[in-house]
Each structure stands twice: as C-alpha cells, then as structure tokens.
C-alpha positions as CSV (number, residue, x, y, z in Angstrom):
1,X,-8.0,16.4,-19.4
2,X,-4.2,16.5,-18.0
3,X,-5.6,17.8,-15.0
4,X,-8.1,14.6,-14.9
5,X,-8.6,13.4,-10.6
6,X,-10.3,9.5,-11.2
7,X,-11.7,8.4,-7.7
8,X,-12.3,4.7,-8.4
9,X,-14.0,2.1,-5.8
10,X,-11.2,0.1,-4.6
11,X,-11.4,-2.1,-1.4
12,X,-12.0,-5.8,-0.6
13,X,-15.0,-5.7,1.8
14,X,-16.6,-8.5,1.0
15,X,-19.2,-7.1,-1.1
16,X,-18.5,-8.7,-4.5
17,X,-16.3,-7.7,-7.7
18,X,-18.4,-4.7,-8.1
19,X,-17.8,-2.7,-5.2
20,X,-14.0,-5.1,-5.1
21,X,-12.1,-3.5,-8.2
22,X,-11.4,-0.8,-10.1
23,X,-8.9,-2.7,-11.8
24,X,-5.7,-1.5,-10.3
25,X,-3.7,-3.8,-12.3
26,X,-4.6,-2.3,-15.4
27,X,-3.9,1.6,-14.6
28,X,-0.5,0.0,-13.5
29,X,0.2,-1.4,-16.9
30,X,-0.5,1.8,-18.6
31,X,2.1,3.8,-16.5
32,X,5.5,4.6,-18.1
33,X,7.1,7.8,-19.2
34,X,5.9,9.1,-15.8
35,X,2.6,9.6,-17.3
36,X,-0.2,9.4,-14.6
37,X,-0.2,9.2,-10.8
38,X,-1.5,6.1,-9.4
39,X,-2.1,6.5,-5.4
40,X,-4.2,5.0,-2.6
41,X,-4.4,6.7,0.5
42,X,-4.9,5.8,3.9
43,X,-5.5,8.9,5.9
44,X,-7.1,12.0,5.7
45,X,-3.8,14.2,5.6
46,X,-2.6,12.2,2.6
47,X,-5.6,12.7,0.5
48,X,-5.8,16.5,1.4
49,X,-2.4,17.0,0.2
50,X,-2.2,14.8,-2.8
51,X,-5.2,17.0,-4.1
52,X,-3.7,19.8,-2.8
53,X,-0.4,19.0,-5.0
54,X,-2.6,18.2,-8.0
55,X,-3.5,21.9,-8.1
56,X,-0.4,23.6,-7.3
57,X,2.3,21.6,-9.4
58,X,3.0,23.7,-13.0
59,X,2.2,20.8,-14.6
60,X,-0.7,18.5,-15.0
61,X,-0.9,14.9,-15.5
62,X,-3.9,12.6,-14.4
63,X,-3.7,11.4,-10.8
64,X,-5.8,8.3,-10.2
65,X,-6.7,7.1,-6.7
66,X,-8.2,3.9,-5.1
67,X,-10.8,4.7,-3.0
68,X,-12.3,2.1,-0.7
69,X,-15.8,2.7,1.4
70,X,-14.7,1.4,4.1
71,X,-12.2,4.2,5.2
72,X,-14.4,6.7,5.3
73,X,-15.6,5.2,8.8
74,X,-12.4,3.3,9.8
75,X,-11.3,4.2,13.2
76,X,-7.4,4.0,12.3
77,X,-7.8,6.6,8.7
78,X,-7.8,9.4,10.6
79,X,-5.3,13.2,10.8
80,X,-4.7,15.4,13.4
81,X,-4.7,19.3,12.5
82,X,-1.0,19.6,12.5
83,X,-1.0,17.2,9.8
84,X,-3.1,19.6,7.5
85,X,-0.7,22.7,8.0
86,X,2.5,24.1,8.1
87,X,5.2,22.0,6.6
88,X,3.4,18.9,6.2
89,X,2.5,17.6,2.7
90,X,1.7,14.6,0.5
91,X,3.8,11.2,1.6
92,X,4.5,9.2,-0.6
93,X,5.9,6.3,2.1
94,X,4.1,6.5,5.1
95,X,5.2,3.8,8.1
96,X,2.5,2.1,10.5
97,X,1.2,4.0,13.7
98,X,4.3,2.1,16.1
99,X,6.7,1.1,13.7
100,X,9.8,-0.8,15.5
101,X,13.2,1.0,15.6
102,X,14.5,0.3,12.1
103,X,17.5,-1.6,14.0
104,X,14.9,-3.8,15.3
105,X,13.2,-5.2,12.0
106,X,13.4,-8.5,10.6
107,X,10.7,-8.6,8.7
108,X,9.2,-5.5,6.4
109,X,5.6,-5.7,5.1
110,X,5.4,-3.2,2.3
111,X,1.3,-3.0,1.2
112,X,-0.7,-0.2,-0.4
113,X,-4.5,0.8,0.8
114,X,-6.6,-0.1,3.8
115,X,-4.8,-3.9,4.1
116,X,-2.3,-1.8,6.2
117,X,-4.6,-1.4,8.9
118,X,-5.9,-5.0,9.0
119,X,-2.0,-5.5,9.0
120,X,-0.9,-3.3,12.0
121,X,-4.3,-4.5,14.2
122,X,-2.7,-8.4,13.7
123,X,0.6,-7.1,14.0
124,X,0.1,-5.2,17.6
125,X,-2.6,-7.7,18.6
126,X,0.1,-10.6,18.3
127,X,2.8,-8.6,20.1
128,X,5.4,-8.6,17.3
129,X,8.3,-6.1,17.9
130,X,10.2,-6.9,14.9
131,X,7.5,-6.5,12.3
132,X,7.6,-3.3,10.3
133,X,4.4,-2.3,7.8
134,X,5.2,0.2,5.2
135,X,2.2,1.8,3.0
136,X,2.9,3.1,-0.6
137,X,1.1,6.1,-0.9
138,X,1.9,6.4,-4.2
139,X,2.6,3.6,-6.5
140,X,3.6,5.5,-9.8
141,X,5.6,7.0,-10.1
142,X,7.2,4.6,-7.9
143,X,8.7,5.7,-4.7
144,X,11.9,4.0,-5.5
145,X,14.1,6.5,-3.8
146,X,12.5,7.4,-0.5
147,X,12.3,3.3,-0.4
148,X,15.5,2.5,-1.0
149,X,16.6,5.0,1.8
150,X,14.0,3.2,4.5
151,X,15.4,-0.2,3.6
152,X,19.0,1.3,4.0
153,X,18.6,1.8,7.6
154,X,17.1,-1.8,8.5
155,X,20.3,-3.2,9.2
156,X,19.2,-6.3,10.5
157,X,16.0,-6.9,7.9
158,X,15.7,-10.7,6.8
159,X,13.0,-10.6,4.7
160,X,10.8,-8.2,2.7
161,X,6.8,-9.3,1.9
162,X,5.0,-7.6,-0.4
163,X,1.0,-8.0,0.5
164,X,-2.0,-6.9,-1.2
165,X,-5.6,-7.8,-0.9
166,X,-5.9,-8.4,-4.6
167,X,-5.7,-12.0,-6.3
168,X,-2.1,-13.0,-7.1
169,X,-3.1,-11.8,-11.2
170,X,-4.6,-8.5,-10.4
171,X,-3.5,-5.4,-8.3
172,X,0.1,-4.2,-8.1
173,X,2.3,-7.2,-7.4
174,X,3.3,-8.1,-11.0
175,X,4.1,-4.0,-11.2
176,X,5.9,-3.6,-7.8
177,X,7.8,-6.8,-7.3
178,X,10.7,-5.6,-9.5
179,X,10.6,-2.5,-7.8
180,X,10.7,-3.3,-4.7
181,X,13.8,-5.5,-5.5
182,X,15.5,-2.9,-7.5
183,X,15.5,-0.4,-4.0
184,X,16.8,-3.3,-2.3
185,X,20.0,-3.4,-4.1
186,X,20.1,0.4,-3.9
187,X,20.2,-0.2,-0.1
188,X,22.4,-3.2,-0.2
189,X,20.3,-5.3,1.7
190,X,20.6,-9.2,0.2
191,X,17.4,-10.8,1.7
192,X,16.9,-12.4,-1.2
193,X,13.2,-12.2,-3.7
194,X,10.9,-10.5,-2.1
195,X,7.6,-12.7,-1.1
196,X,3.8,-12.3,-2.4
197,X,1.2,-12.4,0.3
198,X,-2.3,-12.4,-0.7
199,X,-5.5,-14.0,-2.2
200,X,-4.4,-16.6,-4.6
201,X,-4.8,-16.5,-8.7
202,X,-8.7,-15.9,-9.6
203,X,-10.7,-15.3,-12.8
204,X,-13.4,-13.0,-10.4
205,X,-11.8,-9.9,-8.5
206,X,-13.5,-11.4,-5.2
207,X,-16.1,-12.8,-4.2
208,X,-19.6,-11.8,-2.4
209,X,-19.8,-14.4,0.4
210,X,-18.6,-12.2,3.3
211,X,-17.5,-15.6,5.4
212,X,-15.2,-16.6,2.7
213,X,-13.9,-13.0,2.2
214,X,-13.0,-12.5,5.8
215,X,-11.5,-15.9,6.2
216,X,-9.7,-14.7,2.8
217,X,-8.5,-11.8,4.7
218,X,-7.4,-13.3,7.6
219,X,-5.4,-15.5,6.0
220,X,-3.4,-13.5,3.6
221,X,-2.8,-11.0,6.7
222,X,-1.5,-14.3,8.9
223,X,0.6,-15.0,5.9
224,X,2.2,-11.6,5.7
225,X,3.0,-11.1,9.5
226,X,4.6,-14.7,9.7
227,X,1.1,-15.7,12.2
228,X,-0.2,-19.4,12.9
C-alpha cells in the first residue's frame, strides 16, 4: 500500500463536478510528516519520470497525481526524446515554454496543472515580456527550496500571483499561499502577500454549462496576467 500510484480526474473542462474534481484540496490537508506525494504534471517527460522515481527510490510512500483529459490531446503537453534520457529526470518546478530573463520579471504566476498552458497562450498572445509562469510539479512535499532559489534571482519582481482553476475554497491555495510566502523571505524579495487568482468561493466544484466555464476561464487567466 506504500507503494500506492492514485491517478485521479483533475481538470476544469467544462464538463461538470464529476469529471472537475478529485478533491485536491483534501489530499492537501492530509499531507504532513512528508507522508504522500501530491503532483500534477504537465508534460509527458514529467510524468515518465515521476513514475519512474516512484519505483526506484528505497522507499515507498503514496504518490497521488491530478490527471486531467484534456492533456492527453493538448498540443502544448508534449517531450522531446532527450527529455526521456540521459540526465534528465522528474522536475519538480518547471518554467513556461519562453520564460523572460529572470532580470526581466515583474510579475510571477506560480500555478499547478494544465491552467499553465491557458496561461502562457494569453501571456504570448498579449505580448507581455515581463510575465513569468512557473508550474509546481509537485505540490507536497512542497518545492520550497528549488522556489526560493527561482525567486532569488528575479531581482526586479513586484508581484507574485498564485492562480488555480479551482474555486477560491478548494484546490491548493489555502495549502500553498503560506508557502509560497515563506520562499519569498528565503529569497528576500518584499513584494508583499502574494495574490489569489481564480474562480470565486462555490459550494459545486464547477459547473456543466461550457459558456460559463470558459468565460470562468477566461477571466481568472486575464486576472492572473494583469489583462483587460
């Protein structure tokens, strides 16, 4: 049972709370003690590997990991070879496909899941050079170090946005806000409380209506990136 790999259907797609939730928010509250492994993976590589590390580590705890439909068809979730061998291996912090010079960004998007590719379409589409989008591969045990070291060399960040597809009262905002902050002042960079984009507070995971969910979407990604 230590060895336990949970797939759970995780992804807004407009498709109801069924297909909407696997109730992030409630693996995060169970993790402490370094426990379990909570992950959700964008790309191909990163999945590979992550099972990959599940099998060769001397230990075994369970590794639980989002896993929305839509990426198995998304143009952007996608590795080349290289990727698979050699040196690479699981990343826990993985960066957006053109990420700006770190001396160049004044606003970081932090997110976890497919939102980071709704994210960097906006972001490129809109032409913003100072926008950086940051996925968290893995959200426990908490990436705090590698983190803290990536916000260390923004020297000229203003403000840090944490954005998730979730409602306010589920996914991992209530779980990462304080650690997010906490690798903040292990970089020493005062931008002060780090800001919550995504679907307001709701008693459903999401709804079915595909109109409202994309104008949902759209709107929580325009919110993040700072867009009219």
């Amino acid at each position: 049972a230590n060895g336990l790999v949970m797939l759970l259907p995780h992804g807004f797609e407009g498709q109801g709370p069924e297909h909407s939730s696997a109730r992030l928010e409630r693996f995060m509250q169970l993790c402490a003690g370094d426990n379990i492994q909570v992950c959700n993976i964008t790309t191909p590589a990163n999945y590979f590997h992550v099972l990959r590390r599940q099998m060769h580590r001397p230990f075994r705890k369970p590794l639980i990991i989002m896993t929305p439909k839509s990426l198995l068809r998304h143009p952007m979730a996608k590795s080349a070879a290289k990727d698979f061998t050699g040196d690479s291996h699981f990343m826990r912090i993985l960066s957006d496909t053109k990420p700006p010079a770190d001396e160049d960004v004044k606003r970081l998007v932090l997110c976890s899941g497919k939102v980071a590719y709704d994210l960097i379409e906006a972001r490129d589409a809109a032409r913003k050079k100072d926008i950086a989008i940051v996925r968290l591969e893995q959200l426990y045990p908490f990436p705090g170090e590698p983190l803290a070291l990536r916000l260390s060399r923004m020297t000229n960040l203003k403000e840090v946005v944490w954005c998730q597809e979730e409602p306010r009262n589920n996914g991992a905002w209530f779980f990462v806000g304080v650690q997010i902050e906490s690798a903040l002042e292990a970089a020493g960079r005062d931008v002060g409380r780090v800001r919550y984009a995504g679907r307001d507070a709701s008693a459903s995971p999401a709804t079915g209506l595909a109109a409202r969910h994309k104008a949902q979407q759209e709107a929580l990604v325009a919110d993040a990136l700072g867009l009219d």
